[in-house]
ZADOGU-543212 format. One record per residue: residue in three letters; x, y, z of N, C-alpha, C, CB in turn; residue number from 1. Coordinates in steps of 0.02 Angstrom, whole numbers, plus 50000, padded with zeros to 5 digits. Glycine has a CB too. Layout:
% ZADOGU-543212
@resn=ALA n_east=X n_north=Y n_up=Z ca_east=X ca_north=Y ca_up=Z c_east=X c_north=Y c_up=Z cb_east=X cb_north=Y cb_up=Z resi=NUM
...
***
This chain:
% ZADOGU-543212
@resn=UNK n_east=49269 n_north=49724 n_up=48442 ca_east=49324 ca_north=49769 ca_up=48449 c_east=49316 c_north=49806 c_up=48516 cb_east=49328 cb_north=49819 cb_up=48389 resi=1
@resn=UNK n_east=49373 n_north=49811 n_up=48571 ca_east=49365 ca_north=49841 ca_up=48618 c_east=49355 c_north=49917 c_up=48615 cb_east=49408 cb_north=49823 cb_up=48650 resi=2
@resn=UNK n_east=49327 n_north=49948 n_up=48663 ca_east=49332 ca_north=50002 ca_up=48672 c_east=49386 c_north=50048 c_up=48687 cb_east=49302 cb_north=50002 cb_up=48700 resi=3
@resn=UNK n_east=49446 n_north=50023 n_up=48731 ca_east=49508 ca_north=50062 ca_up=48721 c_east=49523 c_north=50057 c_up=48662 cb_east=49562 cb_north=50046 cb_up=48758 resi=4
@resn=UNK n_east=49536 n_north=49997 n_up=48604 ca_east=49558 ca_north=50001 ca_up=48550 c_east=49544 c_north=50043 c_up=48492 cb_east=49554 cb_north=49958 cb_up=48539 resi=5
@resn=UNK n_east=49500 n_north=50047 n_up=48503 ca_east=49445 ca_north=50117 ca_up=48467 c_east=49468 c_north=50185 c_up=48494 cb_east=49352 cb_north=50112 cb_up=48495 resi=6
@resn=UNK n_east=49460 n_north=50181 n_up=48546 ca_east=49494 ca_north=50238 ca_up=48565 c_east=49581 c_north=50269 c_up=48544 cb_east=49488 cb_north=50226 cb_up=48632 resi=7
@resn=UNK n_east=49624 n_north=50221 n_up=48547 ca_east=49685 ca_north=50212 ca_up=48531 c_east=49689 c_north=50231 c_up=48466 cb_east=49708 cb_north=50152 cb_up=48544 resi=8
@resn=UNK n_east=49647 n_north=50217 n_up=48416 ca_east=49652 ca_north=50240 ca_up=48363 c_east=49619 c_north=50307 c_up=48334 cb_east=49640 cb_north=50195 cb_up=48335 resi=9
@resn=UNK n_east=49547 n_north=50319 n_up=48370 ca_east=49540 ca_north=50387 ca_up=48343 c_east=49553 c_north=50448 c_up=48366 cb_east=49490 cb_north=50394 cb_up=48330 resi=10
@resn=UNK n_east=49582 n_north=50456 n_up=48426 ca_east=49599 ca_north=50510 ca_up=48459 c_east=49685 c_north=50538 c_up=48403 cb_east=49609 cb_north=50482 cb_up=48556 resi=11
@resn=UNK n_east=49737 n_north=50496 n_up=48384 ca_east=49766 ca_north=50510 ca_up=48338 c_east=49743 c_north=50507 c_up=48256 cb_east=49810 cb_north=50478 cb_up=48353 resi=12
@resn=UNK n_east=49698 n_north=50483 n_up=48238 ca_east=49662 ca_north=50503 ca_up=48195 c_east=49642 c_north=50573 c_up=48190 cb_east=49616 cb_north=50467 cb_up=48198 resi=13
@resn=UNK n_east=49608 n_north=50585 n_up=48243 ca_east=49582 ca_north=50658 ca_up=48253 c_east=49626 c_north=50701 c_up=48250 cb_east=49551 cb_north=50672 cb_up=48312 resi=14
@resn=UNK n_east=49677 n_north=50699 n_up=48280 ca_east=49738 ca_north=50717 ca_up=48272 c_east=49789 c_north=50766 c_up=48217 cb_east=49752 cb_north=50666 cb_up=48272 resi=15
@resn=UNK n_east=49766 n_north=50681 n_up=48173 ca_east=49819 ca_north=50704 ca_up=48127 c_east=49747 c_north=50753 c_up=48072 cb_east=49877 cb_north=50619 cb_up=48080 resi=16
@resn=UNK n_east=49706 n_north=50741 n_up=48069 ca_east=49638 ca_north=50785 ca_up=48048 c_east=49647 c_north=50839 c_up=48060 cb_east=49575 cb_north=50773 cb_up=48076 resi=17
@resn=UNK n_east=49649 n_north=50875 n_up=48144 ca_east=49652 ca_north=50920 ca_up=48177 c_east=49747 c_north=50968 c_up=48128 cb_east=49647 cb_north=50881 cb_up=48271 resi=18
@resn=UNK n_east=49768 n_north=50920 n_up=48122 ca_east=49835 ca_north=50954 ca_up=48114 c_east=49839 c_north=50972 c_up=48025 cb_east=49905 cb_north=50894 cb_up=48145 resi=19
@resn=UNK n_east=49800 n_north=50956 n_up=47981 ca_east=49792 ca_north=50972 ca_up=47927 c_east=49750 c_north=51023 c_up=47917 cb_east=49780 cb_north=50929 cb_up=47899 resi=20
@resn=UNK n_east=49701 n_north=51033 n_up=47942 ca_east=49651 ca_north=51070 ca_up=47961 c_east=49669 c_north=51155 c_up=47984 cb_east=49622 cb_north=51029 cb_up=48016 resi=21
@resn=UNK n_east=49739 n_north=51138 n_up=48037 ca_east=49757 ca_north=51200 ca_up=48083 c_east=49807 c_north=51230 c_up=48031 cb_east=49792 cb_north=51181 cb_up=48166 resi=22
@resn=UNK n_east=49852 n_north=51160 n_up=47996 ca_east=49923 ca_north=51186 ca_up=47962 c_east=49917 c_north=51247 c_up=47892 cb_east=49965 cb_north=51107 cb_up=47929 resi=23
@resn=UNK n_east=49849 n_north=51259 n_up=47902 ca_east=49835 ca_north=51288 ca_up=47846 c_east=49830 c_north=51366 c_up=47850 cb_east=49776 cb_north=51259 cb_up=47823 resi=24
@resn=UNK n_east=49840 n_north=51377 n_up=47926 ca_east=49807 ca_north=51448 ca_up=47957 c_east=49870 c_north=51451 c_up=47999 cb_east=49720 cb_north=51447 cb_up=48006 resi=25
@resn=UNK n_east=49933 n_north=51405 n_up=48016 ca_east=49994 ca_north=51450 ca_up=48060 c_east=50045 c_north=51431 c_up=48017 cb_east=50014 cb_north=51430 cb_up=48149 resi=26
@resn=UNK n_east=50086 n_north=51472 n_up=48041 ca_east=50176 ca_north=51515 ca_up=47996 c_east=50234 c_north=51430 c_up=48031 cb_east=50221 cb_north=51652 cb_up=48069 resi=27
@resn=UNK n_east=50213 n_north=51414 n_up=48079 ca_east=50252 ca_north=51390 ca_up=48121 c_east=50253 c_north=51327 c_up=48134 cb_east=50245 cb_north=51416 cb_up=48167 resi=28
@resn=UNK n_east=50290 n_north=51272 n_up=48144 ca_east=50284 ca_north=51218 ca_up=48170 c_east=50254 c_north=51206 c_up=48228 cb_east=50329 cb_north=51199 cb_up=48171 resi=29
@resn=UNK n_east=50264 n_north=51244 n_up=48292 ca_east=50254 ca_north=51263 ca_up=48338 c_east=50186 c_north=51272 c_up=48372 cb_east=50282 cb_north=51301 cb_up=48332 resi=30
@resn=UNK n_east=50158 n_north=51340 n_up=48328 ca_east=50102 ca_north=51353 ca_up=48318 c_east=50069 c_north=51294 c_up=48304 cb_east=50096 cb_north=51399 cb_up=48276 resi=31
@resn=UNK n_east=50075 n_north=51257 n_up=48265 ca_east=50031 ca_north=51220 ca_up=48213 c_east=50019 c_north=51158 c_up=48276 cb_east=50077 cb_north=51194 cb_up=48122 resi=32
@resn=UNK n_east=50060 n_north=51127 n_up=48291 ca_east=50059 ca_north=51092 ca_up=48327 c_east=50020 c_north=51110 c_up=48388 cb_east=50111 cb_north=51079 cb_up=48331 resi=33
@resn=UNK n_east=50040 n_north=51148 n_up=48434 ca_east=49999 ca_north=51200 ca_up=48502 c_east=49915 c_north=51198 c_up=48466 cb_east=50041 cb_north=51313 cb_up=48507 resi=34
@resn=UNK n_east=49888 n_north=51248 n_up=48398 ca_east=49830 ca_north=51231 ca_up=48397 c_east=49798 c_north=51151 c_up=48356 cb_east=49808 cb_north=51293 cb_up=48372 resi=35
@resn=UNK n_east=49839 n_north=51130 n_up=48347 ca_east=49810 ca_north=51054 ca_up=48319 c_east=49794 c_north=51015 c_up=48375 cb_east=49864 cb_north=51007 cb_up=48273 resi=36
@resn=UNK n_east=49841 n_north=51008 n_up=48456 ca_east=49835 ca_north=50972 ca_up=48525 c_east=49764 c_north=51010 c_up=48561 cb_east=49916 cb_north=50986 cb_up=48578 resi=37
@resn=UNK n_east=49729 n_north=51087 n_up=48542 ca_east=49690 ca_north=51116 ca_up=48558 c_east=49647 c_north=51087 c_up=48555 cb_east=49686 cb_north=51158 cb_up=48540 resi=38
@resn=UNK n_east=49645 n_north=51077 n_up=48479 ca_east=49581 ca_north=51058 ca_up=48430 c_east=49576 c_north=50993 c_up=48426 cb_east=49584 cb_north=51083 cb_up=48357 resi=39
@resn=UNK n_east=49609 n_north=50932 n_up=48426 ca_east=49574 ca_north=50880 ca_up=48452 c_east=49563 c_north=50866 c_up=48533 cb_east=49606 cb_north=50828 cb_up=48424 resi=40
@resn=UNK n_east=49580 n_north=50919 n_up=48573 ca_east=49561 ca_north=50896 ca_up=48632 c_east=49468 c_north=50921 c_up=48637 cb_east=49619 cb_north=50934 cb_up=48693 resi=41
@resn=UNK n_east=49488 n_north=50987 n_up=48586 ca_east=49410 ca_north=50998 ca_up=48583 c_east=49348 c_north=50958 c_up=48547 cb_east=49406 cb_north=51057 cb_up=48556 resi=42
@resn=UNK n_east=49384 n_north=50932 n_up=48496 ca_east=49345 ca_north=50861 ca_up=48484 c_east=49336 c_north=50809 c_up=48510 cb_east=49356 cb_north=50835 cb_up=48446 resi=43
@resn=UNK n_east=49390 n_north=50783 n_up=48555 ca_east=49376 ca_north=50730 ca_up=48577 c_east=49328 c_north=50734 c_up=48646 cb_east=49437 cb_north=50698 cb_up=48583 resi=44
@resn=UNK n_east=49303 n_north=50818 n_up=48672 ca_east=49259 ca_north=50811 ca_up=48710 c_east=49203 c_north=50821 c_up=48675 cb_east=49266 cb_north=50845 cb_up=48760 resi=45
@resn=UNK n_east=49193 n_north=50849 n_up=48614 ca_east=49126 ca_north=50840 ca_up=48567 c_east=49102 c_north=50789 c_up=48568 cb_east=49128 cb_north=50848 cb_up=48502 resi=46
@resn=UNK n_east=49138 n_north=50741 n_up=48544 ca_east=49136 ca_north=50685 ca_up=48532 c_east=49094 c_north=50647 c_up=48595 cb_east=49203 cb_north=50667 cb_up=48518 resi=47
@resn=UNK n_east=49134 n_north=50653 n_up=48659 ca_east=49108 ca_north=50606 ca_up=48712 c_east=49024 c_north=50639 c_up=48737 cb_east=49172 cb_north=50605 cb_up=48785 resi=48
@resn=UNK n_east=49038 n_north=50698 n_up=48723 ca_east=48950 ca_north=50722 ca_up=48743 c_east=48913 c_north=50705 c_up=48676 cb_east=48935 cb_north=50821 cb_up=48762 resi=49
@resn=UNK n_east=48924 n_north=50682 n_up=48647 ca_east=48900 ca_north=50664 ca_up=48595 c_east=48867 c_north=50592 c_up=48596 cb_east=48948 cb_north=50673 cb_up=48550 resi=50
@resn=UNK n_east=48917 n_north=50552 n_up=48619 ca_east=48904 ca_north=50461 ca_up=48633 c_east=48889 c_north=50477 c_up=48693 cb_east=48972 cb_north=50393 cb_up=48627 resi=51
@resn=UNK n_east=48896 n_north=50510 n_up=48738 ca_east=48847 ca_north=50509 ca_up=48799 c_east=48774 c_north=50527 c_up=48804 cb_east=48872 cb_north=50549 cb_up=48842 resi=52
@resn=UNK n_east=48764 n_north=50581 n_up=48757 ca_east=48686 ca_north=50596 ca_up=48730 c_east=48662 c_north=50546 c_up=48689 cb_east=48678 cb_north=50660 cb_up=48687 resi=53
@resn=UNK n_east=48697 n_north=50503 n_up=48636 ca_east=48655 ca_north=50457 ca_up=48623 c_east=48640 c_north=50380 c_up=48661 cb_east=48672 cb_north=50452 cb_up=48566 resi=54
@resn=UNK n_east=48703 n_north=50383 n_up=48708 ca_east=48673 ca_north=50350 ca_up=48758 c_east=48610 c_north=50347 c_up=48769 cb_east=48692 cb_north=50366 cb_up=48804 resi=55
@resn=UNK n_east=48611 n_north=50402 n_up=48815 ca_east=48550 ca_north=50431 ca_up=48861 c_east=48508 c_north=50413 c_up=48814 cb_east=48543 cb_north=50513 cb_up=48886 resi=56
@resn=UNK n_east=48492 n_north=50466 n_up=48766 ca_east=48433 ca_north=50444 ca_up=48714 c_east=48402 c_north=50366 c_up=48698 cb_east=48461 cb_north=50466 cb_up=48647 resi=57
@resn=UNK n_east=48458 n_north=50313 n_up=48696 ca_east=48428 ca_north=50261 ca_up=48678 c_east=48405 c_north=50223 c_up=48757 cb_east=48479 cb_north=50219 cb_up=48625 resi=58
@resn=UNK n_east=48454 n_north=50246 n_up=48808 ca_east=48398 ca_north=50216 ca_up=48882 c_east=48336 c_north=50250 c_up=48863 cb_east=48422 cb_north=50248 cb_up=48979 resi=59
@resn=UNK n_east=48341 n_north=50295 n_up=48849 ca_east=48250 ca_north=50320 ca_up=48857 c_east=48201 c_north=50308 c_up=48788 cb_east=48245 cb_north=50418 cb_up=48870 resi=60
@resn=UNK n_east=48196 n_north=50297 n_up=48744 ca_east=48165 ca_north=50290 ca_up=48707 c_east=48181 c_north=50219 c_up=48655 cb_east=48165 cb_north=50349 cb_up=48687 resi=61
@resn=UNK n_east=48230 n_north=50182 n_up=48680 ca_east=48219 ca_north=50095 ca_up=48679 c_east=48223 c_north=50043 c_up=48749 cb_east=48282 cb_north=50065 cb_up=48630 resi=62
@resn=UNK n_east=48257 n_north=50087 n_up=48792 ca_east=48266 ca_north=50058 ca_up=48829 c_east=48333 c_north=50026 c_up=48846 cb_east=48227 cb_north=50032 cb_up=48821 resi=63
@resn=UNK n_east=48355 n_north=49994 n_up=48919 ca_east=48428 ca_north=49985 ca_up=48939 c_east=48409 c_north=49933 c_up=48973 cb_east=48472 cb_north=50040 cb_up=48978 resi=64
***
């Protein structure tokens, strides 16, 4: 499975996560939406320092 394809799918995954998550705490469509686009943008950079640290980790302690 490619890597854009993966990508293509969990960033709206996260998404729609992020938007169940937020819809629970605003009055508004609006709102809800504004912090749901927040909050997976903030995951989806969790995320990449995340697979970038385990990168790193496995060059160094198996090897690349």
């Amino acid at each position: 499975m490619s890597l854009l394809f993966r990508i293509v799918v969990y960033v709206p995954v996260l998404f729609l996560v992020a938007l169940v998550v937020v819809g629970q705490h605003h009055a508004t469509a609006q709102e809800t939406i504004r912090a749901a686009v927040a909050r997976t943008v903030r995951w989806v950079v969790w995320s990449a320092m995340l697979v970038l640290t385990m990168t790193v980790l496995g060059w160094l302690f198996i090897g690349g």
